[in-house]
N, C-alpha and C positions, 0 to 999 in steps of 0.2 A: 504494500500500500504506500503510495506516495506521501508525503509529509505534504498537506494543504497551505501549511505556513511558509511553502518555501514557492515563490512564485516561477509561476508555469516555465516563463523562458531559461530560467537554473537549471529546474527539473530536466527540461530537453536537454541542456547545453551538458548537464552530467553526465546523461545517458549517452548522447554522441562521442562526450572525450570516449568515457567505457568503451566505443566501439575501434578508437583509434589505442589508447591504450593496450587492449586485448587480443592487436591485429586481426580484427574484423576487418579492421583497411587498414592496408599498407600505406606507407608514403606512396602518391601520385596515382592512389585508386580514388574513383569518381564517386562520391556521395550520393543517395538516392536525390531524386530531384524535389523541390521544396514539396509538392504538392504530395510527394509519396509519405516522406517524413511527414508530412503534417495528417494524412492518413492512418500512416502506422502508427503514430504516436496521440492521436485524436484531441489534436491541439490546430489554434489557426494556422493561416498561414505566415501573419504578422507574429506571433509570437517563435515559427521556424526561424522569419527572417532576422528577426532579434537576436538568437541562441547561434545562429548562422553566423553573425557579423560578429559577435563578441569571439567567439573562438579564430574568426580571421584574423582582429586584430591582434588579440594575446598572440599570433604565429601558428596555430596548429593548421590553420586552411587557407588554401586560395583558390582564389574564382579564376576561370578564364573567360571571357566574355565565347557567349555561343554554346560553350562545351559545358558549363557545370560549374560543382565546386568539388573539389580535390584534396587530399589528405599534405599538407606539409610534409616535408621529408627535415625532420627539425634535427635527425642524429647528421646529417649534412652540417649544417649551423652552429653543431655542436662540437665538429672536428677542426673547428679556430681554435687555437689557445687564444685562452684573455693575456692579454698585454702583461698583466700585474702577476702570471704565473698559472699554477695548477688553484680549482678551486675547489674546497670539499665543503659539500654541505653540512649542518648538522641539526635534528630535531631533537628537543628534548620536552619533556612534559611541563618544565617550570624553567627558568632562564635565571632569576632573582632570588629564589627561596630555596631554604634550606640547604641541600647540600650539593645546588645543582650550578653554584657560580664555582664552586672547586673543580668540578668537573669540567667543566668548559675553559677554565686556564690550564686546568692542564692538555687539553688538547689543542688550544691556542699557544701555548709555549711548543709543544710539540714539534706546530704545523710550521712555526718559522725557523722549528731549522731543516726543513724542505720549503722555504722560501714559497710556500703558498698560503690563501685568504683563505679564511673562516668567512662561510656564510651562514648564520643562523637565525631560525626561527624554533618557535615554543607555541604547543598545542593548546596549552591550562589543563591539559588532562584528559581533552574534551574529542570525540574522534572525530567530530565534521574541521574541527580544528588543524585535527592532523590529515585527513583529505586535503584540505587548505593547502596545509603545507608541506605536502608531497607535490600537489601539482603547483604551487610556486618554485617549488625545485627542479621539477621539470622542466621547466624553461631557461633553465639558467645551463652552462657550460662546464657542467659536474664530470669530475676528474673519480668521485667515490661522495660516499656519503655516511655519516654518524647517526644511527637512530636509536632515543627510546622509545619504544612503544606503550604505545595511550591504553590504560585500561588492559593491560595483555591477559587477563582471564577473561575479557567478554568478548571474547573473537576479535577478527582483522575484517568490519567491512570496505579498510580499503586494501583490499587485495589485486585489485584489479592495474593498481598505482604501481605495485611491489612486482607484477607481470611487466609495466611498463621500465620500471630501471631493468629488469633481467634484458628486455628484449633492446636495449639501448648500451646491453652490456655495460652499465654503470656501475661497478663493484659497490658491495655496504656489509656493515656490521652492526650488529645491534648491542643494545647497553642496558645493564642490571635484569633485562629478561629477552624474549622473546615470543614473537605472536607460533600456537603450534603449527599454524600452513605455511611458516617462512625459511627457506631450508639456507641459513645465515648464521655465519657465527658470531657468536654472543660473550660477552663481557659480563660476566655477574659472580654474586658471594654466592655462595654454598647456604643458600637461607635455611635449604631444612635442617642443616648439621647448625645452623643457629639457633633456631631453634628449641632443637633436642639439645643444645649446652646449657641454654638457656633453663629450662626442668635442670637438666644435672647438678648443675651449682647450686639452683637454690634447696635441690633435694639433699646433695654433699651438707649444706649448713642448717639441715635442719626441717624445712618447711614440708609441711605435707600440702596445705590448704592454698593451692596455685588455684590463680584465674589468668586466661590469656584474652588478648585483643588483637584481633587482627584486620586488616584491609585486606578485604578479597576480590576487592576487583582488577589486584594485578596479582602475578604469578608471585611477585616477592611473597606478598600476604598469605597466600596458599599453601607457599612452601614452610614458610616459617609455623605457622598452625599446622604443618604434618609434620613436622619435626616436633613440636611441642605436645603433639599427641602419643608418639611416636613413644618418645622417651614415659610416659605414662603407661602407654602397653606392655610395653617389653619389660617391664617392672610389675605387671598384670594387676596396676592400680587402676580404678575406675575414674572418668573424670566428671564433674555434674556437667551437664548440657548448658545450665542456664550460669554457667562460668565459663566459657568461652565462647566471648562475642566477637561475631562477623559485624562486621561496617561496611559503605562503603564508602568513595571521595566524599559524597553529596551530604554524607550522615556524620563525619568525623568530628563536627562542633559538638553535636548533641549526641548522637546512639553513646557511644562507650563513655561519656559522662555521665548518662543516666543511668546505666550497667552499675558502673563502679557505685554510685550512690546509693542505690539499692541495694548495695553486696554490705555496703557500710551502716545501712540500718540494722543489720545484724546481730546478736553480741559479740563480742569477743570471743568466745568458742566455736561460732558459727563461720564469719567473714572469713576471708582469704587472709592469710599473713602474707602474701606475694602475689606480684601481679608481672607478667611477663607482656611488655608492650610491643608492638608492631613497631614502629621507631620513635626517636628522642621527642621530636612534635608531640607526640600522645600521650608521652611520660609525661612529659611538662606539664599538659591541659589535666592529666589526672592529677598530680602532685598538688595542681590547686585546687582542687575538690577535697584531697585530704585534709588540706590545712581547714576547707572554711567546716568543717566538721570538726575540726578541734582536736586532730590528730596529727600524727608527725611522721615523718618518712625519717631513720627508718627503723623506728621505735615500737612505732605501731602497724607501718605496711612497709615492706620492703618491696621494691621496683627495679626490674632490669630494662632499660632500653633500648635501642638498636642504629647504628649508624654511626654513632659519634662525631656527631654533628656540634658547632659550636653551643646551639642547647644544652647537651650534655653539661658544661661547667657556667651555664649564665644565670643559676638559681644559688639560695645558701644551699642548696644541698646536691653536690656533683653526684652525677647519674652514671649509674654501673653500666656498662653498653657492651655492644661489639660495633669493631673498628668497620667504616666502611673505605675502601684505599680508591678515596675520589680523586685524585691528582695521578696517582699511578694505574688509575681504570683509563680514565681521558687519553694518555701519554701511552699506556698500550692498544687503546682503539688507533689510535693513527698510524702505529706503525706494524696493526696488523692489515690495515685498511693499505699501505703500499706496498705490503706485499703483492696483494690482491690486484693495483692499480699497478702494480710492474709485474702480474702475471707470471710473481717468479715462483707460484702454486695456486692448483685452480681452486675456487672457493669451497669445492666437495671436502677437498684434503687439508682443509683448516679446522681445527678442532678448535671447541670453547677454549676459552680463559676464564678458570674457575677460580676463585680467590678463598682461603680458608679463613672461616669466619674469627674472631681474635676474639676474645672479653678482657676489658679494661677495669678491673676493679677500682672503685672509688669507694662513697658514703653511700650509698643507696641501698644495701643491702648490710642486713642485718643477721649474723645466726643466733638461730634458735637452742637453745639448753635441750 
């Protein structure tokens, strides 16, 4: 079903790239003629001519007077080098926040000493976002390309994008996960073995009464909630259902603050003494739910975090975490991405780059007698 809020001539102009992306048509194959499109697609024919023109100008079509209109041949336009050198794209879900400006210097330190430009753009997390900005990258003179992917547990509806770099032989690698239709190697922690350390430690000092948080609408969240169940089973403890909460982006101001608050009207024999968070963001937002309850971290709740993100030491009370290696994730996408781009191994015979999850002990955890 179409999205109604998105007007008609978008609607067409998506479905046509789809059919150039997907080599439906090749560069310098002829388009159906308006009156067809405007048939098949049971739209006017002013709103063909609109969805028509906008894709000429952006580059992907031209008319020939007489004859039609015709597929651009843009991997043509794309075998100029830019002046300024090699460019690599790179998408990421946040650009500003939290631990995603580390990342990006280090792949900008990277890329100038292969004396090429970072071109970047950021989704907000949101996948018509990353549509966006895939096919703003398309058009650009892409040498290789950096991707996180949006939401990686709720499918790839832009798959059709990810057919169009293959078929453009644009090499890319993707960062902290991977959508499962994209056959790319990936840059990520070892989230479930976080996880599962994540129970260990606090099981080693003591805690039985764990509650976990996690975001599952990316693969990290996923992974790290099977590791953390993980280590519960194999120790053939049971865990309460209504202690580990799923979120998702949309819900992370309010769902696992209202979880945790409710765990805390509990008494003291009841509630959890630990809580295992999806990353340092959600430690923080729950640490201040403790306090205005009139308790203390981590006297009365002790908290593991994840990422170690500068959150981690910006409260009186520095948060126990695992390390995330955002400078040395950045700085090895680029230069597993030249390989790729010097084709000196094809992209099947490149294996992940797995990172082992670290814990950083600080104040946040407390053992138990």
């Amino acid at each position: 079903m179409k999205d109604q809020s998105v007007p008609k001539y978008i609607q067409l102009k998506q479905e046509i790239l789809t059919w150039i992306v997907t080599a439906q048509f090749k560069p310098h194959d002829r388009l159906p003629s308006e009156n067809e499109i405007a048939r098949r697609s049971e739209m006017s024919r002013q709103t063909v001519r609109q969805a028509l023109g906008d894709l000429e100008q952006e580059g992907w079509l031209y008319r020939t007077q007489g004859k039609g209109t015709f597929v651009a041949d843009m991997q043509a336009a794309e075998r100029k080098p830019a002046p300024q050198g090699m460019t690599i794209g790179m998408i990421t879900t946040y650009i500003s926040d939290y631990i995603f400006p580390t990342i990006v210097r280090g792949v900008e330190a990277s890329l100038r000493e292969h004396s090429a430009r970072l071109l970047l753009s950021s989704t907000d997390n949101e996948k018509s976002r990353e549509r966006g900005s895939l096919e703003s990258m398309l058009h650009e003179p892409l040498a290789g390309l950096i991707i996180e992917p949006t939401k990686s547990a709720e499918g790839n509806p832009n798959f059709d994008f990810f057919l169009a770099l293959d078929a453009r032989q644009i090499p890319y690698v993707m960062l902290n996960e991977r959508y499962s239709d994209v056959d790319a190697p990936c840059l990520r922690v070892d989230d479930e073995l976080g996880g599962y350390r994540a129970v260990e430690y606090l099981l080693r000092h003591g805690h039985r009464r764990i509650a976990g948080f996690f975001k599952t609408d990316d693969y990290q969240g996923v992974h790290r909630m099977r590791g953390f169940l993980r280590a519960f089973r194999e120790r053939k403890q049971p865990v309460a259902a209504d202690w580990v909460i799923r979120y998702s982006t949309e819900e992370k101001g309010n769902r696992p603050l209202e979880a945790l608050d409710r765990m805390l009207d509990r008494g003291p024999e009841e509630r959890p003494t630990a809580i295992v968070c999806y990353n340092d963001e959600l430690a923080v937002s729950l640490l201040n739910i403790v306090r205005q309850r009139g308790l203390s971290v981590p006297d009365d709740l002790s908290i593991i975090g994840y990422d170690d993100s500068s959150l981690a030491v910006a409260t009186e009370v520095k948060l126990t975490t695992f390390v995330h290696p955002k400078t040395t994730m950045g700085t090895d996408a680029v230069e597993l991405l030249m390989k790729l781009i010097g084709k000196r191994a094809p992209r099947s015979a490149q294996h992940d780059i797995v990172y082992e999850p670290v814990l950083i002990e600080r104040e946040s955890v407390k053992p138990l007698a």
